[in-house]
N, C-alpha and C positions, 0 to 999 in steps of 0.2 A: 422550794423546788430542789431536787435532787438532783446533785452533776457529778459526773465522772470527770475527779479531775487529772486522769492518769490517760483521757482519752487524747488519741491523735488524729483527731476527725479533719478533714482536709490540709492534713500534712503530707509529705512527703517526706522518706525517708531512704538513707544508705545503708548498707552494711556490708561491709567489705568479711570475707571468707564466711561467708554465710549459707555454704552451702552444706555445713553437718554440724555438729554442735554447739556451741553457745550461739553463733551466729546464725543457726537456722533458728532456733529456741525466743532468740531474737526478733528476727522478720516474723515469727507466727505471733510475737506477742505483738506485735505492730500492728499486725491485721486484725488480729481479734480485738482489736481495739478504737477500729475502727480508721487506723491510715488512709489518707487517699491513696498512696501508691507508696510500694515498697520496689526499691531497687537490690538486685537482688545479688553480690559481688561474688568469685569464687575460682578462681586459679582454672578451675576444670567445667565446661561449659554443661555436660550433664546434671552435673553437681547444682549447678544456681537453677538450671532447669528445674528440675526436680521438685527441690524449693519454692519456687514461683507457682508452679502449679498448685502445692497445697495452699501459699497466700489466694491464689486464683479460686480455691476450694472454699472459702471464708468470704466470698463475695469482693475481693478490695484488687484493685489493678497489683501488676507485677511485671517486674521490667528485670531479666534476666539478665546481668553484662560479665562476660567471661575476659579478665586482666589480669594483668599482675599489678599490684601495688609496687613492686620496685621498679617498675619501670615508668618514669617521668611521662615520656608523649603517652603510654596506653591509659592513665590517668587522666591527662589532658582530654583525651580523646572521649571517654567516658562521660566526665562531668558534662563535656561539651553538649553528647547526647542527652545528659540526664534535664538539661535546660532546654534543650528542643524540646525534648517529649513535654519536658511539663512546667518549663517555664520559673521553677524554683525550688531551693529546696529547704527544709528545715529542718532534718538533724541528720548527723552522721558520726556513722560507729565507725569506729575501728577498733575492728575486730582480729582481722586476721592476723597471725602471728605464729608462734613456733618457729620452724626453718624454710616457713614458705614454698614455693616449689618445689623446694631441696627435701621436701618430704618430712616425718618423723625423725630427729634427730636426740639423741641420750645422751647421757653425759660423756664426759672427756675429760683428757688432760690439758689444762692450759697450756703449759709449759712443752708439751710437745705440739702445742699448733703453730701452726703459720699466717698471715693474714689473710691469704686466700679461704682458711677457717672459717672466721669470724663475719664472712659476707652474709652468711646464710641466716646468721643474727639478727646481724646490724640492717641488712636489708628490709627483711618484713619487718621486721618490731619497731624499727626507727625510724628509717629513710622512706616506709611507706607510709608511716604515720604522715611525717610530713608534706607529704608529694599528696595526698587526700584532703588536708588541711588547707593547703597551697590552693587547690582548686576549687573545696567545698564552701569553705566561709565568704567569700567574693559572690556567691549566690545568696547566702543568708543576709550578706548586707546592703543585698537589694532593696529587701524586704525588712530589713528593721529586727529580724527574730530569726534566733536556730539556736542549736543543742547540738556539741560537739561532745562523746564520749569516747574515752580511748580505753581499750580492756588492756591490763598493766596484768602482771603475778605480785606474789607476796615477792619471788625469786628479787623483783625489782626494788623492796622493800626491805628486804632480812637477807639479800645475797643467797646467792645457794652455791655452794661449793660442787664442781664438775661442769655447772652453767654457769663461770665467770661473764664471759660477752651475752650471754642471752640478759641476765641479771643486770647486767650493765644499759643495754639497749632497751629495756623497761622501764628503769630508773630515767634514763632520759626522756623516753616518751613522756613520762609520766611530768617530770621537770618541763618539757615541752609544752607540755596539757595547760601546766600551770602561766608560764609566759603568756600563752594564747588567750585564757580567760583575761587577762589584764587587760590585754590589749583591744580586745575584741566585747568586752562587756558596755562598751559604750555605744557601738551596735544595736543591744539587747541580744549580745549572743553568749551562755554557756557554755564553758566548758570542764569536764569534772573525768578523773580518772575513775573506774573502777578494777580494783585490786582483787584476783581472784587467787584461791588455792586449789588444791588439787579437786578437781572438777573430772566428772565422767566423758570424758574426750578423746579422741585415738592419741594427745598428746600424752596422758599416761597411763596407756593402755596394757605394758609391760606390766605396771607395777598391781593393776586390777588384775592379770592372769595370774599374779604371784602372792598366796594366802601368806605368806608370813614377811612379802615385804608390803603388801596392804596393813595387819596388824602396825609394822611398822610404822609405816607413815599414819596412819589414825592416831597413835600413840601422842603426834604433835597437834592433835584436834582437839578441843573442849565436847563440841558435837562429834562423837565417833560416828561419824559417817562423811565419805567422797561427796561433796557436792553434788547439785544437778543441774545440767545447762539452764533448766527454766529457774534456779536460785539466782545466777546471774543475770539472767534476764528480766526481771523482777524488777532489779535494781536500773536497768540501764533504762528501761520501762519508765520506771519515776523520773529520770534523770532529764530525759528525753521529752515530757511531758511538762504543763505549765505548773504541776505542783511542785516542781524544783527551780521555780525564776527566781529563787532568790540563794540560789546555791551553787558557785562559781569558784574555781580554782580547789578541788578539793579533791582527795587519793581518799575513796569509798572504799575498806577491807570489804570483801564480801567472803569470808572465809572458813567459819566455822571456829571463828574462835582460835585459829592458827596463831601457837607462839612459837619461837626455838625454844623458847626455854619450859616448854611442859615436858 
């Protein structure tokens, strides 16, 4: 007998800033996969809208929730919902990240910032990993079973100069991710970073308008080619799924072969 074992057939799923790239890329592969229901995260309530409707297009429920991951009670609040509607859940992305609210954000100088700066970081990439974590796993260990994935950059693996705090606030997630498998694998819950590079996202959408610093940055690829939201999602796919229950505490490159040193 033949099984899909990538399928998410009566699970439930999160995904926080899911309402454009890798995290929409995400929730569609959820559903075409057969999710019971995909919850659908996204700073701007259109935005998760949107999204949910096409999960709604593929036949599998969809539950829209417009929050912010840095903020503790709208978190709270959420999860809350997410166990009313449905009673449980089994995996959850974290996804959102960049500068959160604070929009698109480019590089900088350290040294002339101040720590009112470094919120815009520290907040989504860190402190909302954790504040989703805080409330998400307490429902998987209802149930015995879940799948925590958190999307990290290489920036959080090989540093990137201009994005000190951003590089730093991924590193931690990612160190984070790590803690949380230990602790939580006695549950039967997963948890595993995936490590992206430059990927087609309005996060560097600058450098896709600009042909000769596109050249550039490909120049540090093996595969010359930007990522595509659905390469990442591929991976969080597996991750998320029972073909990865024996794969716990682990920073997954998904990158194209990204070194500094090519």
């Amino acid at each position: 007998m033949n099984q899909n074992v990538l399928s998410m057939r009566g699970r439930v799923a999160l995904v926080t800033g899911a309402g454009q790239g890798v995290g929409r890329a995400v929730a569609l592969h959820f559903a075409a996969h057969d999710a019971r229901a995909v919850v659908i995260n996204d700073f701007y309530e259109d935005r998760a809208e949107k999204v949910a409707e096409e999960v709604r297009g593929q036949g599998v429920e969809a539950l829209p929730l417009a929050f912010d991951v840095t903020d503790y009670a709208q978190v709270a609040d959420a999860f809350a919902r997410v166990q009313k509607e449905y009673g449980e859940l089994h995996a959850l992305v974290n996804n959102a990240g960049n500068a959160g609210p604070a929009g698109r954000a480019g590089f900088s100088d350290f040294w002339s910032e101040e720590p009112a700066d470094w919120d815009r970081w520290l907040g989504t990439n860190l402190y909302g990993v954790f504040n989703c974590v805080r409330h998400g796993v307490p429902l998987m260990r209802e149930h015995g079973t879940g799948r925590v994935v958190t999307v990290i950059s290489d920036a959080g693996r090989q540093g990137e100069p201009g994005l000190e705090v951003y590089s730093a606030a991924k590193a931690g997630a990612a160190g984070f991710t790590r803690a949380v498998a230990r602790s939580t694998g006695r549950f039967g819950i997963t948890a595993n970073a995936v490590s992206i590079g430059a990927t087609r996202t309005p996060f560097v959408e600058d450098i896709l308008n600009d042909e000769a610093a596109a050249k550039a940055q490909l120049k540090r690829y093996v595969i010359r080619r930007f990522g595509e939201p659905e390469d990442i999602a591929n991976m969080i796919l597996f991750l998320s799924s029972n073909a990865s229950s024996w794969v716990t505490g682990q920073t997954i490159p998904v990158n194209g072969g990204y070194s500094v040193t090519l």
